[in-house]
NUVO-727848 format. One record per residue: residue in one letter; x negated, y negated, z of N, C-alpha, C in turn. Coordinates in steps of 0.05 Angstrom, whole numbers, padded with zeros to 5 digits, always signed. Example, Ala and Ser with C-alpha at 12.3 -4.5 7.8 and 13.67 -1.06 7.14 Angstrom:
# residues 2
A-00264+00114+00156-00246+00090+00156-00264+00066+00156S-00257+00045+00142-00273+00021+00143-00258-00001+00157
***
This chain:
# residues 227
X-06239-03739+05245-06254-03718+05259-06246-03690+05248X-06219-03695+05246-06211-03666+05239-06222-03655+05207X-06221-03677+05193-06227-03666+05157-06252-03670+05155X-06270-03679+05176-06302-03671+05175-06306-03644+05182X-06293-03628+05201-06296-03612+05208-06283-03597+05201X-06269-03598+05184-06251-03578+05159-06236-03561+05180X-06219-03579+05203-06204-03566+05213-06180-03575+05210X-06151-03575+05226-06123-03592+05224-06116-03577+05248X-06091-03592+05262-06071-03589+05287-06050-03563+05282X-06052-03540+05304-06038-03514+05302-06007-03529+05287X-05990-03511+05285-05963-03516+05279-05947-03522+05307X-05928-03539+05310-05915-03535+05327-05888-03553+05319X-05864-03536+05334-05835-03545+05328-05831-03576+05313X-05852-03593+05328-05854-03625+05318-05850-03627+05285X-05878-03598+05276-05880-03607+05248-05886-03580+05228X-05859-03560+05239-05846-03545+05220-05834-03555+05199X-05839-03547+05169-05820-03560+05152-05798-03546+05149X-05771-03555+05153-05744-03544+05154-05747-03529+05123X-05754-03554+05099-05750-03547+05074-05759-03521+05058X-05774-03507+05067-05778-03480+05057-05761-03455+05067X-05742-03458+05090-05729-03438+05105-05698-03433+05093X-05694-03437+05065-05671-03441+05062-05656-03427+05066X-05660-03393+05059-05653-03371+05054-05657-03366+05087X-05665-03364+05099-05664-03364+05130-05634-03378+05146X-05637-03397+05139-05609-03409+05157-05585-03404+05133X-05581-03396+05116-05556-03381+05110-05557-03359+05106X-05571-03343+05112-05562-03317+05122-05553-03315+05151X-05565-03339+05162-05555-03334+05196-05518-03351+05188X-05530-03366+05175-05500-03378+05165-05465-03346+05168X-05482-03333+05140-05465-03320+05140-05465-03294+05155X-05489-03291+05174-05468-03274+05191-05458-03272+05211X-05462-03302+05220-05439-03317+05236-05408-03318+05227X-05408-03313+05199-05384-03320+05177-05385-03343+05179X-05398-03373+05176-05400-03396+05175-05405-03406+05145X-05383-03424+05143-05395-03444+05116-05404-03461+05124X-05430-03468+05110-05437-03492+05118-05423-03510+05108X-05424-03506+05078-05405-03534+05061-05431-03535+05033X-05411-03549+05018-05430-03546+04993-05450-03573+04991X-05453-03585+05018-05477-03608+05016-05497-03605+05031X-05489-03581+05047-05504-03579+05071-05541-03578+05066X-05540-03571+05038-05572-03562+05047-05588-03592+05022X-05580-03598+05015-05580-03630+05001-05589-03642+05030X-05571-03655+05044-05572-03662+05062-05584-03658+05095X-05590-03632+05082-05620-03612+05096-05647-03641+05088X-05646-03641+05057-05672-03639+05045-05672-03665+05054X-05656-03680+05051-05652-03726+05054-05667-03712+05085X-05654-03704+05110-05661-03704+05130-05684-03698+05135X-05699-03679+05128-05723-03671+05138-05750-03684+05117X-05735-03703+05094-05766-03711+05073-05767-03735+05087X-05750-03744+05121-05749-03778+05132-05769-03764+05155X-05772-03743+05158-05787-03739+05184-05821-03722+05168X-05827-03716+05145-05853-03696+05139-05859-03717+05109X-05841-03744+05103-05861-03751+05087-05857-03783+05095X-05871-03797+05074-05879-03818+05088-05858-03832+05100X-05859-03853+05120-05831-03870+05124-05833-03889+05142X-05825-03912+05145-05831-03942+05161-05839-03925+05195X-05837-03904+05205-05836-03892+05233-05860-03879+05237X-05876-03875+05201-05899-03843+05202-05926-03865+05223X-05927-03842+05245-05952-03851+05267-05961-03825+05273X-05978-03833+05287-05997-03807+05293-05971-03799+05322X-05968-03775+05322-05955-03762+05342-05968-03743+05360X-05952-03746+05377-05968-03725+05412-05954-03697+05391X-05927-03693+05388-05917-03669+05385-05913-03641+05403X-05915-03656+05422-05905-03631+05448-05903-03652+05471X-05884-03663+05476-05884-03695+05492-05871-03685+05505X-05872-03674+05526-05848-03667+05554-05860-03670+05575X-05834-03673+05591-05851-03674+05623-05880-03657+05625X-05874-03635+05624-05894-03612+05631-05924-03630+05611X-05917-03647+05605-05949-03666+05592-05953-03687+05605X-05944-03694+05625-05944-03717+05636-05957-03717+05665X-05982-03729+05667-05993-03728+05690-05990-03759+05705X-05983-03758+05730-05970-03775+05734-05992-03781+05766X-06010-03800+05767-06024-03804+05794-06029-03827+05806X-06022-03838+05831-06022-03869+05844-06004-03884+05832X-05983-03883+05813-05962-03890+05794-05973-03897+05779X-05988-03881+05765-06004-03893+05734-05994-03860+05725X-05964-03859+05696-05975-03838+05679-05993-03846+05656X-06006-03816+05655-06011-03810+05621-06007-03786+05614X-05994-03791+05591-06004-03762+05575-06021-03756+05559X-06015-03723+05570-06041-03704+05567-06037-03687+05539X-06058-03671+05540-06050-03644+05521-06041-03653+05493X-06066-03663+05472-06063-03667+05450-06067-03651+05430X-06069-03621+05435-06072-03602+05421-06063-03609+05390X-06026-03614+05386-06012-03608+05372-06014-03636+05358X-06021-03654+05362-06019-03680+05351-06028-03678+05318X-06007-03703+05309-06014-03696+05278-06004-03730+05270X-06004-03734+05244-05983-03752+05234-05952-03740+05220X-05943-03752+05241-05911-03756+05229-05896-03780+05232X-05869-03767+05236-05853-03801+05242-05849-03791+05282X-05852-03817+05288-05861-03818+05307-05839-03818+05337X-05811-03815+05323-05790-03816+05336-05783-03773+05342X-05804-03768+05331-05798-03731+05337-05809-03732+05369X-05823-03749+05377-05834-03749+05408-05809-03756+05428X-05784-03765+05418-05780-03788+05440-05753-03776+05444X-05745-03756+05417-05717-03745+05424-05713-03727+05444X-05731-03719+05452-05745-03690+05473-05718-03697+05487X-05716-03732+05510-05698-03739+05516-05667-03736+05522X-05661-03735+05487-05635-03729+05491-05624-03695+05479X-05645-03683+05480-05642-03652+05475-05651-03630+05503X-05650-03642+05522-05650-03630+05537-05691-03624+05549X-05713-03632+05534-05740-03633+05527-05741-03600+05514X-05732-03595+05488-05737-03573+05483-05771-03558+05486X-05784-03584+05481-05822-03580+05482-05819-03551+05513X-05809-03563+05532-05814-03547+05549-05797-03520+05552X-05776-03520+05536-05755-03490+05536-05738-03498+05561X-05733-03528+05564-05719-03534+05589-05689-03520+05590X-05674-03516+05611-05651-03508+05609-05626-03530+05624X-05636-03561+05624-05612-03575+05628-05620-03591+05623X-05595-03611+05619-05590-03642+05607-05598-03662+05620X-05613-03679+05605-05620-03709+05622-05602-03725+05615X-05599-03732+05652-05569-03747+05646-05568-03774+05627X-05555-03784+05622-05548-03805+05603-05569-03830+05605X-05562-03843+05628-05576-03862+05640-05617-03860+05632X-05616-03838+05648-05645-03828+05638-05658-03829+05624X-05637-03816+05600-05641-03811+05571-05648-03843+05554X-05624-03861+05565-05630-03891+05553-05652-03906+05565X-05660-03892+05588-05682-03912+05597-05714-03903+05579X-05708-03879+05576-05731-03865+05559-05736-03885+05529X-05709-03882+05515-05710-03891+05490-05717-03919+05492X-05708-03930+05508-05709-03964+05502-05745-03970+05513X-05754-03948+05535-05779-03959+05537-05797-03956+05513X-05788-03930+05498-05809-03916+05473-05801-03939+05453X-05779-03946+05447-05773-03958+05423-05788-03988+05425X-05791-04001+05450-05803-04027+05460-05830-04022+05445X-05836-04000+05462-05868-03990+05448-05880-03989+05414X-05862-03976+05410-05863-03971+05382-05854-03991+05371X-05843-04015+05369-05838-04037+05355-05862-04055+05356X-05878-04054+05376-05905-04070+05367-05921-04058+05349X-05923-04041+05350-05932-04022+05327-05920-04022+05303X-05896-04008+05306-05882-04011+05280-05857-04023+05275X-05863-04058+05269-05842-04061+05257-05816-04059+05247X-05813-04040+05230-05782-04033+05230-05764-04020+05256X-05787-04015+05271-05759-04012+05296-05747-04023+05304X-05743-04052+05301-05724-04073+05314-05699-04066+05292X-05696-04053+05264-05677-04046+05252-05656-04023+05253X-05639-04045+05274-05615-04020+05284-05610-03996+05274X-05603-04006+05248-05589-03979+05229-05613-03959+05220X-05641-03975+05213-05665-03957+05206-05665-03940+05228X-05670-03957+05254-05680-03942+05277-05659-03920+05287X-05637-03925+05279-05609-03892+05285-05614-03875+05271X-05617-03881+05241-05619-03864+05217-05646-03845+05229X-05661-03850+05231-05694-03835+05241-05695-03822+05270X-05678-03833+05291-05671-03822+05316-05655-03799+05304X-05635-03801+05287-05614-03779+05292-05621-03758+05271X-05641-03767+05250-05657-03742+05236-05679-03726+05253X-05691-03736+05274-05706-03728+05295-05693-03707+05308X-05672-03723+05319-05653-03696+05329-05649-03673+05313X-05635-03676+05289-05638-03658+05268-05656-03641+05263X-05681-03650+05260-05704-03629+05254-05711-03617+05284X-05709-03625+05305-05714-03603+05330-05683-03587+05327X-05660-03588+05321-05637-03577+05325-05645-03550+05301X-05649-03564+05274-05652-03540+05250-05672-03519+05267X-05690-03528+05270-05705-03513+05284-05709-03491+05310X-05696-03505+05327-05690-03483+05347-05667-03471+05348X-05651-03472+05318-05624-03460+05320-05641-03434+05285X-05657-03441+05284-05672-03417+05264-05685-03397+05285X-05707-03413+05305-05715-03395+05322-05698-03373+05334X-05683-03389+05344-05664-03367+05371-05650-03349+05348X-05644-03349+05324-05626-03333+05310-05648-03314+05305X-05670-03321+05288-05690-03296+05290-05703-03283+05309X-05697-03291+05329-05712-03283+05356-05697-03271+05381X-05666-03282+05372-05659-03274+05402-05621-03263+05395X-05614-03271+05373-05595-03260+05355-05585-03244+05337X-05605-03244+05324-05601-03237+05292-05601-03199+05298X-05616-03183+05315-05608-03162+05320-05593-03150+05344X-05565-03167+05356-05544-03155+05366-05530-03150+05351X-05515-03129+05357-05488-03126+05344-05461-03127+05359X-05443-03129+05343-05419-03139+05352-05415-03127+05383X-05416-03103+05388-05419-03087+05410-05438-03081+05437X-05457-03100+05428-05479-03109+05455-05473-03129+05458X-05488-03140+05487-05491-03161+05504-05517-03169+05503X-05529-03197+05500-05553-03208+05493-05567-03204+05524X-05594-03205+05523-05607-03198+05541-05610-03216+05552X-05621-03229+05589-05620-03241+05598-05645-03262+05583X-05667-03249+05577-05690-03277+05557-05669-03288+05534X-05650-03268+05527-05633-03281+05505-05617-03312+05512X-05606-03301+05534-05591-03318+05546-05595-03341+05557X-05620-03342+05569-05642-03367+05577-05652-03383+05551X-05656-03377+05527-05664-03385+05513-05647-03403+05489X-05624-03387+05483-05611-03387+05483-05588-03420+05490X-05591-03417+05519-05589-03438+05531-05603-03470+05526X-05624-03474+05525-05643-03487+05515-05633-03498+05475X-05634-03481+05463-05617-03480+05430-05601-03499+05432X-05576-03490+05453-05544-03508+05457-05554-03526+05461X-05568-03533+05475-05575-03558+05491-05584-03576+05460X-05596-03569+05451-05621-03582+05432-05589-03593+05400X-05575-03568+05405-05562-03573+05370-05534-03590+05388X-05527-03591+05418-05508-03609+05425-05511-03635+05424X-05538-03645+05427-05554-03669+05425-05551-03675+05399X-05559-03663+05382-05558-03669+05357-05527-03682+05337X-05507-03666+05357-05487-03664+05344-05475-03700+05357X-05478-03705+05381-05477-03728+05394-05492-03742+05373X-05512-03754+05372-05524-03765+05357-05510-03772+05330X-05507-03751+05320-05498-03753+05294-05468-03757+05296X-05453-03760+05314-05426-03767+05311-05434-03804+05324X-05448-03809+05339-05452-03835+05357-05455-03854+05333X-05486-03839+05312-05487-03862+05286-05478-03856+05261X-05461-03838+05258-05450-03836+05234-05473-03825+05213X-05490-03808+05218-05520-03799+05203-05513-03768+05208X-05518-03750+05179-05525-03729+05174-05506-03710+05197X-05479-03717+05190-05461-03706+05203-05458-03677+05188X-05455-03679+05154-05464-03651+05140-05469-03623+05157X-05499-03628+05168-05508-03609+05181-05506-03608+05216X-05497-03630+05227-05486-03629+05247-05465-03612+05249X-05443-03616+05239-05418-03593+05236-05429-03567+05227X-05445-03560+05214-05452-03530+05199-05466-03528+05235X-05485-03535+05248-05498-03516+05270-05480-03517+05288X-05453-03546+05296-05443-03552+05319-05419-03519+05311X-05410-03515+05290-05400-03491+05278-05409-03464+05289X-05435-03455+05278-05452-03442+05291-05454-03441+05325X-05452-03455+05336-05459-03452+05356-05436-03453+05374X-05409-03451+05364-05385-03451+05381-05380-03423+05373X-05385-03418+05335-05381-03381+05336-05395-03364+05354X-05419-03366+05367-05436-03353+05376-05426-03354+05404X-05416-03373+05418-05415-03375+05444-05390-03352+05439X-05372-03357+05425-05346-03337+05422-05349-03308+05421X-05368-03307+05409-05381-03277+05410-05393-03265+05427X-05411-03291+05440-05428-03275+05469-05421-03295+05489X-05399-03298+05505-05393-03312+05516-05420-03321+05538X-05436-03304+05551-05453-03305+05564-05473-03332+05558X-05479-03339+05531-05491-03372+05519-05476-03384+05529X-05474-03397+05548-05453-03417+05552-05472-03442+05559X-05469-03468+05554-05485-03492+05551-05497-03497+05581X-05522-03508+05583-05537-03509+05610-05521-03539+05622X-05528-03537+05650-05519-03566+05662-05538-03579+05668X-05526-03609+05670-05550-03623+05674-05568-03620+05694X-05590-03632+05692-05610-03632+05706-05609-03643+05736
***
């Protein structure tokens, strides 16, 4: 429908490509004073060409999958609101989960339990469909780059948006701080993940880095509680 009508799906966080921002996340790099490390953006590229090009997971995606889409009536859900839908890999829907649902700018953690009941129902799903999900190690490798590409991402946003013009001598503003909040949430998940399967730890350490300098500086970011 869409290439009859010579249209395509707005942009949204789902299906930003990390790979053109290079120069963006190391300048936030350095003026955090952060190294990333000399693999970090290699390991950028492995990470984000498993989620924007082809791969045993690429399905058509919702791409804004959060509560706030979920209509829920007589105990029948569905979700709504396909604006943003596109093809990708199809595990960018399901991490919402264990990042706190960044889709919505949430500001706390779904507790653990929650979080596994989510994945194991999506992953059920998605294995009739696609096959390789019953493949442990495939299916971590692609969860924990999922995480990755919402973490790169809302740890670019909040630096251009809600960072990048304090100086050492201000205090971030309270939208800073709320938002802010939501970031931690999203690159702590990530960093879990990527220590749980042993995947794309590289850039796990470069934001989990990032984001302990920053709290040091504005103590006021301090990580949201759970939900």
């Amino acid at each position: 429908l869409q290439s009859r009508l010579g249209t395509r799906s707005p942009m949204s966080d789902s299906t930003i490509d990390q790979r053109g921002r290079r120069s963006e996340f190391f300048a936030a790099f350095a003026a955090m004073g952060v190294d990333p490390g000399a693999r970090f953006w290699d390991v950028v590229i492995e990470l984000e060409s498993l989620i924007h090009d082809d791969s045993p997971f690429r399905s058509l995606i919702h791409a804004d999958a959060g509560p706030h889409n979920v209509l829920i009536s007589r105990g029948v859900s569905r979700l709504i609101d396909f604006e943003f839908a596109v093809f990708g890999n199809a595990l960018c829907d399901v991490v919402g989960a264990r990042l706190g649902f960044p889709q919505t700018m949430g500001v706390g953690l779904v507790p653990t339990l929650a979080r596994a009941m989510v994945e194991d129902a999506y992953r059920e799903a998605v294995v009739s469909r696609l096959p390789n999900g019953e493949d442990d190690a495939l299916f971590s490798r692609h969860l924990t780059a999922a995480c990755g590409h919402w973490a790169l991402n809302r740890w670019a946003h909040g630096w251009r948006a809600h960072l990048s013009s304090i100086r050492d001598d201000e205090r971030p503003t309270e939208a800073a701080v709320t938002a802010m909040k939501s970031v931690w949430l999203v690159i702590d998940g990530f960093v879990a993940a990527a220590r749980e399967f042993g995947e794309f730890e590289v850039v796990a350490d470069a934001l989990g880095r990032s984001r302990e300098t920053a709290t040091k500086r504005w103590p006021e970011l301090v990580p949201a509680p759970v939900y």
